[in-house]
N, CA, C and O of each residue as an XYZ file, in Angstrom:
820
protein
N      18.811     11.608      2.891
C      18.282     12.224      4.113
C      18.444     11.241      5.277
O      17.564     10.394      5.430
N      19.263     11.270      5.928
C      20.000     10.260      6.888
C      19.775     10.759      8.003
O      20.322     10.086      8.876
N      19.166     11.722      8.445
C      19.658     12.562      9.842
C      18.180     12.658     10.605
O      17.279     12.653      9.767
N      17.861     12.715     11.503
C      16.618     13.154     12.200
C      15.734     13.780     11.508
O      14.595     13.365     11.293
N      16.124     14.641     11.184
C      15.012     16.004     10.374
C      15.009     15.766      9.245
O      14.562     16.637      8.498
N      15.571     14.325      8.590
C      15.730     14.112      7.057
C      14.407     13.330      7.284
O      13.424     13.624      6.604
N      14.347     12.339      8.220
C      13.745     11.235      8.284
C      12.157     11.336      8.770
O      11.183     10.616      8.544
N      12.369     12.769      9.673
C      10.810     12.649     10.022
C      10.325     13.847      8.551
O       9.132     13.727      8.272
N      10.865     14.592      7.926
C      10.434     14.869      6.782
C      10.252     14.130      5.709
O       9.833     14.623      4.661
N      10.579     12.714      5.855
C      10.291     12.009      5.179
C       8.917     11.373      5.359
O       8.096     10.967      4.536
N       8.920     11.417      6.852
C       7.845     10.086      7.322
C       6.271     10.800      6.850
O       5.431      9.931      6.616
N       5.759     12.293      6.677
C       4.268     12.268      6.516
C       4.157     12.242      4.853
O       3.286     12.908      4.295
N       4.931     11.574      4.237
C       4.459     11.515      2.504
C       4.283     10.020      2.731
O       3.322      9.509      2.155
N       5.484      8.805      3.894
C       4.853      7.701      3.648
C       3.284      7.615      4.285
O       2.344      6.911      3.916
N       3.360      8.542      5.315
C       1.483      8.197      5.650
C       0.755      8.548      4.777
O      -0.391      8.126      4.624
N       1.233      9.251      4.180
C       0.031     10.122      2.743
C      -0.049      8.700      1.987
O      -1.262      8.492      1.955
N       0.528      7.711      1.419
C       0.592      6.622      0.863
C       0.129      5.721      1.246
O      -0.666      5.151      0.499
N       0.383      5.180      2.523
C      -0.844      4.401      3.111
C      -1.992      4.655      3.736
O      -2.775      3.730      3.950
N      -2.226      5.727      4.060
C      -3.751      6.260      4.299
C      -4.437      6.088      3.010
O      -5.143      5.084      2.910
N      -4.346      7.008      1.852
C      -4.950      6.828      1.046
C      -4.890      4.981      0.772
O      -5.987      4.455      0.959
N      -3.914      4.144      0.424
C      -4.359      3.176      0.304
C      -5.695      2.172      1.166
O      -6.432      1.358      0.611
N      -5.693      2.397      2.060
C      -6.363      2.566      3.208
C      -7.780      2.675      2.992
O      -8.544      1.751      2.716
N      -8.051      3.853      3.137
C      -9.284      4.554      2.632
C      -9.860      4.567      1.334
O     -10.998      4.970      1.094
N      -8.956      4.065      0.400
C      -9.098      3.178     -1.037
C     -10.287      1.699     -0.670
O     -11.425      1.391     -1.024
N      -9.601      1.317     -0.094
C     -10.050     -0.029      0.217
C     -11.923      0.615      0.900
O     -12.939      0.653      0.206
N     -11.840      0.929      2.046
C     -13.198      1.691      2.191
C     -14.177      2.198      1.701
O     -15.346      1.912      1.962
N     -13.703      3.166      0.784
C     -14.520      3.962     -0.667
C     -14.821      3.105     -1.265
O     -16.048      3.003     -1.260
N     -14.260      2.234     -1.927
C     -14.686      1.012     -2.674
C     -15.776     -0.016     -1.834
O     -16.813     -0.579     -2.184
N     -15.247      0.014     -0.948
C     -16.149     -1.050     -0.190
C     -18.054     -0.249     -0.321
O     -19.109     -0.659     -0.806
N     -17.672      0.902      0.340
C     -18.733      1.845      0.086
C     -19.547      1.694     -0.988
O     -20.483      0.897     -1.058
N     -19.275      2.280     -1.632
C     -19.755      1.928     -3.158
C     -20.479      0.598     -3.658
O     -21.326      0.471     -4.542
N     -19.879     -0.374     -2.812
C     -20.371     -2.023     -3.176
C     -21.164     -1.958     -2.366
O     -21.582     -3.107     -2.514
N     -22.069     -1.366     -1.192
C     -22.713     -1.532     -0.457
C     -22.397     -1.888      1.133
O     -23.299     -2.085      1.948
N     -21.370     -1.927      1.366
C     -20.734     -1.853      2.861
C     -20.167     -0.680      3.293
O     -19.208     -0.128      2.753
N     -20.851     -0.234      4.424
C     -21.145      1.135      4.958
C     -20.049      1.028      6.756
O     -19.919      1.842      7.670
N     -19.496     -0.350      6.541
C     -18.628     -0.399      7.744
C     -17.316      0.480      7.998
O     -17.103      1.012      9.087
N     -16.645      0.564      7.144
C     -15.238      1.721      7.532
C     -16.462      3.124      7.539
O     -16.238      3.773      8.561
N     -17.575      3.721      6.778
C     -17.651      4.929      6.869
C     -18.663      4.866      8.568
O     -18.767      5.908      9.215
N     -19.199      3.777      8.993
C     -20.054      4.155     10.096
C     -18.556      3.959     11.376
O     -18.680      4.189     12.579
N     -17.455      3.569     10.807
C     -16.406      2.930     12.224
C     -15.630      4.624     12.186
O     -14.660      4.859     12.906
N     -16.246      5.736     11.212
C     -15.083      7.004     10.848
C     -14.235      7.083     10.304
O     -13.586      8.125     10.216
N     -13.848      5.638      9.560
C     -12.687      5.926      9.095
C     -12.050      6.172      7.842
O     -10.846      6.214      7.593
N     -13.615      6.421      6.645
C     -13.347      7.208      5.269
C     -12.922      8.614      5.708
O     -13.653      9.603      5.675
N     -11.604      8.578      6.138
C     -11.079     10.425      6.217
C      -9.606     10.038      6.342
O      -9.091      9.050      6.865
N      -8.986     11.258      5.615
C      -7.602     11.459      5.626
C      -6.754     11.882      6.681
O      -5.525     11.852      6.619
N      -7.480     12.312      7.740
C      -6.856     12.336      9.414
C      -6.139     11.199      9.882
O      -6.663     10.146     10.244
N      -4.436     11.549      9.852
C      -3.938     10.007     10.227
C      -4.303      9.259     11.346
O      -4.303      8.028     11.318
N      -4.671     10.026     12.507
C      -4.655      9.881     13.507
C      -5.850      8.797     13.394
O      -5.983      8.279     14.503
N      -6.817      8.238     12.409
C      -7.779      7.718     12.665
C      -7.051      6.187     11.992
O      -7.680      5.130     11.970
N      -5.929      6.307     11.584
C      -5.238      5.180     11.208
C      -4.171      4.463     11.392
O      -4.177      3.349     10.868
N      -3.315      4.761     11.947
C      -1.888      4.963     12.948
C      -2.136      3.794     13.494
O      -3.054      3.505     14.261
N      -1.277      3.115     13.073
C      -1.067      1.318     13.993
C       0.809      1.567     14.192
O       1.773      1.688     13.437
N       0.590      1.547     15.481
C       2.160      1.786     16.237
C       2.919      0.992     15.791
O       3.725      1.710     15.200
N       3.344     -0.381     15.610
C       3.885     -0.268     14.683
C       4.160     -0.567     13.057
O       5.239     -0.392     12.492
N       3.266     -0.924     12.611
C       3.033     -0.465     11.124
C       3.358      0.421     10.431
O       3.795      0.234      9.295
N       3.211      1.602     10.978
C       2.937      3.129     10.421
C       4.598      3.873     11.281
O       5.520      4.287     10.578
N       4.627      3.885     12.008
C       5.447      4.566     13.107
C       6.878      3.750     13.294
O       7.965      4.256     13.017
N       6.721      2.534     13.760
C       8.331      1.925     14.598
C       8.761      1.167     13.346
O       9.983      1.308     13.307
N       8.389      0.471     12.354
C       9.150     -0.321     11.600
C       9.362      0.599     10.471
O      10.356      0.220      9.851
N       8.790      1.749      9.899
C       8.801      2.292      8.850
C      10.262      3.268      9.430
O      11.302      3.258      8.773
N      10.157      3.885     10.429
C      11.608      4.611     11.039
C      12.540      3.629     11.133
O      13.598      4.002     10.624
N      12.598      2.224     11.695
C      13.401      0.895     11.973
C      14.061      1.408     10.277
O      14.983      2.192     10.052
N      13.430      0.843      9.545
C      13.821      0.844      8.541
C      14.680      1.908      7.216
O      15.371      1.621      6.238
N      14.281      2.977      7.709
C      14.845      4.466      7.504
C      16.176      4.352      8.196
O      17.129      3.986      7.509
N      16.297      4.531      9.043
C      17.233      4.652      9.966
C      18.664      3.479      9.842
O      19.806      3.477     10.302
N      17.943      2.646      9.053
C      19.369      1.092      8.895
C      19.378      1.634      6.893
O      20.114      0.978      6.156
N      18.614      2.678      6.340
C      19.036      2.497      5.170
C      18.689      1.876      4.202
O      19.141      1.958      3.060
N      17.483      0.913      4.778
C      16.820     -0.449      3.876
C      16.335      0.288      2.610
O      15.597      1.273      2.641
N      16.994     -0.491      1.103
C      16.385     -0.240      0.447
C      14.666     -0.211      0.174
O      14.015      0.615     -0.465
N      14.261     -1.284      0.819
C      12.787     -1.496      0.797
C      12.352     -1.015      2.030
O      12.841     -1.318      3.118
N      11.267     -0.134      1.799
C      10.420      0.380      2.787
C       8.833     -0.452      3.079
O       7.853     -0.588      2.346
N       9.086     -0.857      4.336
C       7.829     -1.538      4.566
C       6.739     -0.753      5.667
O       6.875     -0.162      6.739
N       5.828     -1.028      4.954
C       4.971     -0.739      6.800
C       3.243     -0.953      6.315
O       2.933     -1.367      5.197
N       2.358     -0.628      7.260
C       1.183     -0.449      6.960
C       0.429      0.326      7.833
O       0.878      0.457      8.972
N      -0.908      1.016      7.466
C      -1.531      1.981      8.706
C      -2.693      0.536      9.039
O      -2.639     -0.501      8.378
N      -3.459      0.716      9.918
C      -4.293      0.056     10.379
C      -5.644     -0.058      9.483
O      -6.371      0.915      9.287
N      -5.948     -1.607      8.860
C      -6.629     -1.605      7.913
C      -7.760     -1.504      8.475
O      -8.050     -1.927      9.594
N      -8.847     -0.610      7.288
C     -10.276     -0.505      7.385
C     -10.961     -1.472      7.475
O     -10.565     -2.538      7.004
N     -12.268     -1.358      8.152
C     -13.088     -2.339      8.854
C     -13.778     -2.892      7.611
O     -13.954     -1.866      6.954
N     -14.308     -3.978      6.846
C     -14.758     -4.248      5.960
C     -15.871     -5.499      5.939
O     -15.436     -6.572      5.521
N     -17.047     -5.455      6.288
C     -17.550     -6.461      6.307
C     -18.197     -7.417      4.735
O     -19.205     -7.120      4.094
N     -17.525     -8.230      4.542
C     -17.541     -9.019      3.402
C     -19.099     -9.481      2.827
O     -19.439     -9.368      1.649
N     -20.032    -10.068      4.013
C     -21.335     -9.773      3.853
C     -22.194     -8.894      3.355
O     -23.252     -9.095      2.759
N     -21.549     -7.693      3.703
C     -22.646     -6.409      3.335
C     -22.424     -5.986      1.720
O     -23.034     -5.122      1.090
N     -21.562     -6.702      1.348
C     -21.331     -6.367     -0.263
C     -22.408     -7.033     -1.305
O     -22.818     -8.150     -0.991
N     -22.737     -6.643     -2.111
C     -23.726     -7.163     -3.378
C     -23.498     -7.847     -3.245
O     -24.091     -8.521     -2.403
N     -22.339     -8.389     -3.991
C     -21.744     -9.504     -4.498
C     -20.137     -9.879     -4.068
O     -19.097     -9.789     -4.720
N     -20.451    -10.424     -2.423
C     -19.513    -10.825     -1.663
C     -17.893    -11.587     -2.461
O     -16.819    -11.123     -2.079
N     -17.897    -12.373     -3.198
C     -16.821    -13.104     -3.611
C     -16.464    -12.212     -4.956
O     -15.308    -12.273     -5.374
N     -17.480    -11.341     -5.678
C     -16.534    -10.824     -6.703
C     -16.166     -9.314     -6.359
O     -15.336     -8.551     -6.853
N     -17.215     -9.145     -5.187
C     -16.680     -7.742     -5.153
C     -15.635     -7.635     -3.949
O     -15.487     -6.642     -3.237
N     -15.165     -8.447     -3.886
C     -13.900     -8.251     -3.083
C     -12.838     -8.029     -3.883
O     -11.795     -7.758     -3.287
N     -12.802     -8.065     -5.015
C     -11.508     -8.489     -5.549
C     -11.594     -7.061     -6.267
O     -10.505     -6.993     -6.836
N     -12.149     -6.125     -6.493
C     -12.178     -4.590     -6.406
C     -12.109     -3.855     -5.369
O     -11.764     -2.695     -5.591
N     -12.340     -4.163     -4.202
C     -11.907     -4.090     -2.693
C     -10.490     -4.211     -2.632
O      -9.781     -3.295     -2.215
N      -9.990     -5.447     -3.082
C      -8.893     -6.073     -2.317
C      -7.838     -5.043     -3.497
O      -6.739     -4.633     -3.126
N      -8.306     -4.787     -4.697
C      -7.474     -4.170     -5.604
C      -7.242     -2.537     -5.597
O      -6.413     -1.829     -6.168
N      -8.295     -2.258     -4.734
C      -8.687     -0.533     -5.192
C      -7.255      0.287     -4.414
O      -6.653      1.225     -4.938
N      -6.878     -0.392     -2.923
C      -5.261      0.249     -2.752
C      -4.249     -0.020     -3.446
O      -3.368      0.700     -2.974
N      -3.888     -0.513     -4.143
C      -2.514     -0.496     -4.877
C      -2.868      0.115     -5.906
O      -2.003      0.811     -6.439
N      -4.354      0.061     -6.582
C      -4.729      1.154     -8.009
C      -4.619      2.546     -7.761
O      -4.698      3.407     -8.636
N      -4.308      2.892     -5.720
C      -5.110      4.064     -6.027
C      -3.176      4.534     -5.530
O      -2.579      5.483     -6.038
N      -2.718      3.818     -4.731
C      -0.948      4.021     -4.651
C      -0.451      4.365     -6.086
O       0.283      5.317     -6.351
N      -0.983      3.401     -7.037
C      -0.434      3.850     -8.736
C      -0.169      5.151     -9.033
O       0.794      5.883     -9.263
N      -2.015      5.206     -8.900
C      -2.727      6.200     -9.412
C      -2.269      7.633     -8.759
O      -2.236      8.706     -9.361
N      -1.933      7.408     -7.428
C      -1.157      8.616     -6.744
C       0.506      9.103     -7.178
O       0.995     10.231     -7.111
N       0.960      8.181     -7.507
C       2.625      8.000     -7.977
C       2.245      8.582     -9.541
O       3.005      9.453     -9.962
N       1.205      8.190    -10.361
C       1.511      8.715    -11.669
C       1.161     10.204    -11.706
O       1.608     11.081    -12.445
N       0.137     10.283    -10.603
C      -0.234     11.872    -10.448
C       0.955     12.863    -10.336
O       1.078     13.924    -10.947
N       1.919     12.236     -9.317
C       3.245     12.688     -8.382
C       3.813     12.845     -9.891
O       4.168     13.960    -10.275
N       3.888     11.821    -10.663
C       5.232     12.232    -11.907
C       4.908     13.117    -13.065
O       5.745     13.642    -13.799
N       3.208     13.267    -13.184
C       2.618     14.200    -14.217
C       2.884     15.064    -13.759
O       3.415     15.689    -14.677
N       2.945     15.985    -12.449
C       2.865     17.034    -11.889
C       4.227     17.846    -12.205
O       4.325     18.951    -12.739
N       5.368     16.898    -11.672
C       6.546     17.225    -12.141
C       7.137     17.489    -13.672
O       8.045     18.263    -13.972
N       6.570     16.855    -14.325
C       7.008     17.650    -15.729
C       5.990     18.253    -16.029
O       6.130     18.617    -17.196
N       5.092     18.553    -15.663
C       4.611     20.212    -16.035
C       5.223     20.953    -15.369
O       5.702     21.875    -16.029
N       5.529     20.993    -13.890
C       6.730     21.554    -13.251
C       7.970     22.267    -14.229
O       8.266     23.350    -14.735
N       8.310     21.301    -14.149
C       9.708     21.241    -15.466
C      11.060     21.343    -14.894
O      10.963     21.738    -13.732
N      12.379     21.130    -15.271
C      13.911     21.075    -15.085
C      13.888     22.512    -13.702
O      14.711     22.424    -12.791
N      13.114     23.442    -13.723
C      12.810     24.276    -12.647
C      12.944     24.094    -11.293
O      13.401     24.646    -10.292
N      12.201     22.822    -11.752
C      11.395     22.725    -10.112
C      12.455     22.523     -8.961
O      13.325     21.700     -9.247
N      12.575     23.201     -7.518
C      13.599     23.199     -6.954
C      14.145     21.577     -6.511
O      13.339     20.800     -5.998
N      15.063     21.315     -6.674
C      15.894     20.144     -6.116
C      15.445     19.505     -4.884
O      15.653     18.294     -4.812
N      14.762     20.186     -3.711
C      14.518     19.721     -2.098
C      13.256     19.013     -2.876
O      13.386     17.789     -2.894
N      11.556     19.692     -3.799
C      10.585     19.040     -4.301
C      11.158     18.192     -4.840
O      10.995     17.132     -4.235
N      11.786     18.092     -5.716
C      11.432     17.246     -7.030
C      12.298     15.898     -6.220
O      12.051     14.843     -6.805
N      13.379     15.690     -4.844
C      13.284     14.682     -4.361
C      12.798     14.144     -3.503
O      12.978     13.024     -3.027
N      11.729     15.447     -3.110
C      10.566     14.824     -2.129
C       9.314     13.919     -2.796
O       8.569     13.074     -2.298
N       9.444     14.583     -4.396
C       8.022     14.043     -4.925
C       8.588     12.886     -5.483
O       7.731     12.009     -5.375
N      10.048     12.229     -6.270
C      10.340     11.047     -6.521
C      10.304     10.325     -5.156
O      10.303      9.117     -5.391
N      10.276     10.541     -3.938
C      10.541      9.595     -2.568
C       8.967      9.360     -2.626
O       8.546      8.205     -2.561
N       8.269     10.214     -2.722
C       6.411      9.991     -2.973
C       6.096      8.999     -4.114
O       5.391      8.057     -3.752
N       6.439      9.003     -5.335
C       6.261      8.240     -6.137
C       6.727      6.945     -5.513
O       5.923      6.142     -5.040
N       8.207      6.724     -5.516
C       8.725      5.475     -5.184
C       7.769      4.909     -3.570
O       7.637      3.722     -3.272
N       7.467      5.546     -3.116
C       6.739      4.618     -1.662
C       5.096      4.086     -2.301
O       4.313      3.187     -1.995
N       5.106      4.690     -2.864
C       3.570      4.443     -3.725
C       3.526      3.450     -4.613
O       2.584      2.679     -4.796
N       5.043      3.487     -5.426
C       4.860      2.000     -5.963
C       5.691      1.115     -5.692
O       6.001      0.364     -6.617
N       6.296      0.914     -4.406
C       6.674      0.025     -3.456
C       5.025     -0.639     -3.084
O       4.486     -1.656     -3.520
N       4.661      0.111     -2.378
C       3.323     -0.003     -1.603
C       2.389     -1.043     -2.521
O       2.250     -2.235     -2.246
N       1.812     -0.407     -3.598
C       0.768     -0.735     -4.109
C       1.752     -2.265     -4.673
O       1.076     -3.288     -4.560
N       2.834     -2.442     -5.094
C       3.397     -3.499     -5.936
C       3.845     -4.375     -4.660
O       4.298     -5.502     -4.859
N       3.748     -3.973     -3.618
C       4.237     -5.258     -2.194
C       2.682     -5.743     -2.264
O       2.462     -6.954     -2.214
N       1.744     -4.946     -2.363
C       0.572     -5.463     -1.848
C      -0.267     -6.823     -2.945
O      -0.852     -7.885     -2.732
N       0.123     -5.991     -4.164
C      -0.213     -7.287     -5.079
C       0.088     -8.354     -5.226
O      -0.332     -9.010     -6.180
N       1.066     -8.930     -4.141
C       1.770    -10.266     -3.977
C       0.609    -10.949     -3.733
O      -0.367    -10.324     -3.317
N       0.550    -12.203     -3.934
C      -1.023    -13.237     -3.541
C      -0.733    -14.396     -2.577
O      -1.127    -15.550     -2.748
N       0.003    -13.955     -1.544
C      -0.247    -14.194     -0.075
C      -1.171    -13.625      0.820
O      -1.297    -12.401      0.814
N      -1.642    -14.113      1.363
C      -2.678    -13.233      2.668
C      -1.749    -12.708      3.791
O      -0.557    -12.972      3.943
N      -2.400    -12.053      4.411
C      -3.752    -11.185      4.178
C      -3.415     -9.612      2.686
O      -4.055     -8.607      2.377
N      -2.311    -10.141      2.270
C      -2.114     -8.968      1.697
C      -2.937     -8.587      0.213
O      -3.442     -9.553     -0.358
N      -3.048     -7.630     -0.242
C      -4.446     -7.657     -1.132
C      -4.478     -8.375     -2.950
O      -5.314     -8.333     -3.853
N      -3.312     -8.895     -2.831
C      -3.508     -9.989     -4.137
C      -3.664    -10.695     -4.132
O      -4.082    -11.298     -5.120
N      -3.359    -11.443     -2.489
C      -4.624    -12.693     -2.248
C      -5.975    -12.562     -2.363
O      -6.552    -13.572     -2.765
N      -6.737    -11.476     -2.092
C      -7.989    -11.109     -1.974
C      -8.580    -10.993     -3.948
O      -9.652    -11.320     -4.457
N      -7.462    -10.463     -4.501
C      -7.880    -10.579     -6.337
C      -7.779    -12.030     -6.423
O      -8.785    -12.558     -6.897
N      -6.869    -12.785     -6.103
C      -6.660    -14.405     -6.239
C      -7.917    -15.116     -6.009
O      -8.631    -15.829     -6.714
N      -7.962    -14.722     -4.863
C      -9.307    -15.427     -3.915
C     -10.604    -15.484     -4.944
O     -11.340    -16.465     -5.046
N     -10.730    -14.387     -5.604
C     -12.081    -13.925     -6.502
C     -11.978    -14.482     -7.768
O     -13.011    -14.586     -8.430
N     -10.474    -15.019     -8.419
C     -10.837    -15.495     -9.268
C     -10.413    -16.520     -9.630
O     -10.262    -16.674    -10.842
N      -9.998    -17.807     -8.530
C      -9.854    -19.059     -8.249
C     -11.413    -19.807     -7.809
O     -12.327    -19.308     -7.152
N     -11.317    -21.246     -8.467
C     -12.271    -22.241     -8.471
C     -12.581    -21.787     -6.818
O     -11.788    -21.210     -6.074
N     -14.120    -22.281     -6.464
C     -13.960    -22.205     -4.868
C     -13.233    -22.896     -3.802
O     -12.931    -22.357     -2.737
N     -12.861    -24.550     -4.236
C     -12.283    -25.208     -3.408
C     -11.032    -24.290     -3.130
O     -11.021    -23.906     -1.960
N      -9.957    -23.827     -3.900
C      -8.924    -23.105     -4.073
C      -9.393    -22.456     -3.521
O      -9.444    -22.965     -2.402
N     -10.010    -21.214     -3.499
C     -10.137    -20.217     -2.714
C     -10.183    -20.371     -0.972
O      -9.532    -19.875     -0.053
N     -11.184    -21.219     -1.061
C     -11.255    -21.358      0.467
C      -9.705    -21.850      1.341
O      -9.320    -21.403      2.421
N      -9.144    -22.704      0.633
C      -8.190    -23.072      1.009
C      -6.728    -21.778      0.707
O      -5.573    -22.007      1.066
N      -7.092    -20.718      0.122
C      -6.487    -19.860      0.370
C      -6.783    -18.594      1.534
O      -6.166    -17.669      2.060
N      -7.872    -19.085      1.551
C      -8.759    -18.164      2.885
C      -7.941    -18.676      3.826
O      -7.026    -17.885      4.053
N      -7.880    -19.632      4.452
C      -7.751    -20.855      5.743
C      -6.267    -20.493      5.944
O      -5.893    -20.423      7.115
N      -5.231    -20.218      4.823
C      -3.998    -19.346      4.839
C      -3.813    -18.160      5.552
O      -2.711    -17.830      5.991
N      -4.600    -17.651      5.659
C      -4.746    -16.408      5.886
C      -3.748    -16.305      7.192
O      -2.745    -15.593      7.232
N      -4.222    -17.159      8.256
C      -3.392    -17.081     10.261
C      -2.001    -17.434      9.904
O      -1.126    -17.138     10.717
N      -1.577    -18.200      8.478
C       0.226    -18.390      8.371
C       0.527    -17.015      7.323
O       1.526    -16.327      7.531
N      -0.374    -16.705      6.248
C       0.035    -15.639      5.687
C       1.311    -14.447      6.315
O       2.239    -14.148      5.564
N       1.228    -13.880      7.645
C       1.582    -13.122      7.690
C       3.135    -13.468      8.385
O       3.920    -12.545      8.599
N       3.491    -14.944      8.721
C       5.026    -15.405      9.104
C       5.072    -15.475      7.739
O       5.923    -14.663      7.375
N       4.467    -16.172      6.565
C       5.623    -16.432      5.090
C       6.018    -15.152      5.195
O       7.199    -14.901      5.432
N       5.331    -14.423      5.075
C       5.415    -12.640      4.341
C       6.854    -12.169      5.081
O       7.821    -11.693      4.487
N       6.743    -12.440      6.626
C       7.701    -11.660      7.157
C       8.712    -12.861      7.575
O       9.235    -12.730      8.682
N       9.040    -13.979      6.843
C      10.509    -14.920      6.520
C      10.824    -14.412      4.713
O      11.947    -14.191      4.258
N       9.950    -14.350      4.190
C      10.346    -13.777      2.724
C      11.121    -12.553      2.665
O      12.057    -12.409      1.879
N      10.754    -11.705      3.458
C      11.174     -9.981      4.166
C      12.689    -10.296      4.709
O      13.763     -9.980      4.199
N      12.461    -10.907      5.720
C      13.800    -11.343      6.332
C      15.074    -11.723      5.594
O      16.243    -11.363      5.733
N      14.267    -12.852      4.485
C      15.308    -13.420      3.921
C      15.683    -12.638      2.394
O      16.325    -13.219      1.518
N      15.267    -11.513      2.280
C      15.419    -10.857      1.098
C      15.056    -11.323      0.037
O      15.561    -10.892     -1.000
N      14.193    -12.216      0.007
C      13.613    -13.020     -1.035
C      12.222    -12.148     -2.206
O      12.124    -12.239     -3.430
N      11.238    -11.273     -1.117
C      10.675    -10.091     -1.717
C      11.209     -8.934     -2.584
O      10.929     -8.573     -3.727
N      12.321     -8.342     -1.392
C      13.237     -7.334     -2.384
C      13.450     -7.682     -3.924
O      13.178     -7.004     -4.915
N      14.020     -8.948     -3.817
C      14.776     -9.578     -5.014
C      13.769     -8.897     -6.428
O      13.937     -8.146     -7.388
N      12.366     -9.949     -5.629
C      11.581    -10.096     -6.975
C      11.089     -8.641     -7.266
O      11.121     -8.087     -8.364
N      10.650     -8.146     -6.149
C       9.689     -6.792     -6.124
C      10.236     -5.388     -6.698
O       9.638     -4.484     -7.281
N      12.071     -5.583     -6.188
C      12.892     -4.346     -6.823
C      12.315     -3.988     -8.288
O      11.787     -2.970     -8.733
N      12.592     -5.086     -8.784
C      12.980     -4.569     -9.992
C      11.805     -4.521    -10.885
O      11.936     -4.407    -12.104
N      10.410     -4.625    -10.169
C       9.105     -3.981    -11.171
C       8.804     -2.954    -10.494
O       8.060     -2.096    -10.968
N       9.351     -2.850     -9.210
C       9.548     -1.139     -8.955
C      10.545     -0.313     -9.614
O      10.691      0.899     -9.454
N      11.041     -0.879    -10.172
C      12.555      0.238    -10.518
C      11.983      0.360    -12.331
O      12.437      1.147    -13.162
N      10.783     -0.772    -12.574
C      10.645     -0.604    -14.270
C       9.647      0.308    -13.977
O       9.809      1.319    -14.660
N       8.819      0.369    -13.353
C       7.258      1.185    -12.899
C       7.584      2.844    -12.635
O       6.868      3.844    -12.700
N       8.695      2.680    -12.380
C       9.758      4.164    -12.021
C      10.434      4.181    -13.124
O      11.110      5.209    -13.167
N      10.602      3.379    -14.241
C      11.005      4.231    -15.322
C      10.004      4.657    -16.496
O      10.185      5.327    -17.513
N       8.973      4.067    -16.010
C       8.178      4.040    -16.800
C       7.625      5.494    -16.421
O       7.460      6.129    -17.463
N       7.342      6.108    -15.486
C       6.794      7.548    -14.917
C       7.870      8.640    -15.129
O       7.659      9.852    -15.091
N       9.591      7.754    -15.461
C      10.269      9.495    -15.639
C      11.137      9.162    -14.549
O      12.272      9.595    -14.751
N      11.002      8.517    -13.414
C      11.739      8.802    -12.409
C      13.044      8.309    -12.271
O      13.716      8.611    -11.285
């Protein structure tokens, strides 16, 4: 799907993927006792309450548009105050985990659906719902990397000695140049392809 109308029919299944990841992170937070994404509005599936220009919008088309095997982007993360949780240092790391469980968890849904479907199902679905699967476990498997701010630093963080931790906290303001010289230099793709491409065979796809 190379063409205008390929691409913006592409683009509301990747928001379906990072919203919910999104609002993953929130619900969970919820649950632990931090009531900040639901009092800021933003436990809801309305993109419009998540849309970071370019996260969501200019680099995810950038990237469509040149062909990139890897699709990157993000919607604008939920408000989360780390304080208001029970248990601040461990319950982050169910926080920091609950979007990429719930990207999984959406991609395995996407591939159960289809073989109850069956050899039937018309050709335009069944490569709309593998492009759904695959952004879901792009998504959730970029995020488990344990650099900051991205959310396998946040599982890291919870279950490293404290000196370590903190000093992975303090990472956090360079976190986001490694991330995007690793990107640049195709050094992510490398590693990340190919437990996306096993995670996709593992569902059928």
């Amino acid at each position: 799907m190379n063409s205008l109308a390929g691409l913006l029919l592409l683009f509301p299944f990747f928001m379906m993927a990072v919203i919910v990841h999104e609002v993953s992170h929130g619900w969970v937070a919820l649950r632990l006792g931090d009531t900040t994404s639901l009092d800021a509005g933003r436990l809801t599936l309305n993109p419009l309450r998540h849309i970071d220009p370019v996260g969501t919008i200019l680099l995810p088309f950038l990237l469509l548009l040149v062909k990139s095997p890897f699709l990157f982007g993000w919607a604008k993360p939920v408000p989360i105050n780390v304080l208001n949780l029970r248990h601040p240092r461990q319950d982050m790391l169910w926080v920091g985990i609950a979007g990429p469980v719930a990207n999984f968890t959406l991609a395995a849904a996407v591939a159960f659906l289809l073989k109850i479907l069956g050899p039937g199902t018309p050709p335009l679905l069944t490569a709309l719902a593998n492009y759904l699967i695959l952004v879901n476990l792009v998504l959730g498997t970029f995020n488990l990397i344990p650099i900051p701010p991205l959310d396998g630093s946040r599982v890291l963080t919870a279950l490293l000695p404290s000196r370590f931790a903190r000093w992975l906290y303090r990472m956090e303001r360079w976190g986001i140049v490694l991330v995007d010289l690793l990107l640049t230099f195709g050094l992510i793709h490398r590693f990340l392809w190919p437990v996306v491409e096993f995670l996709a065979r593992l569902l059928g796809v």
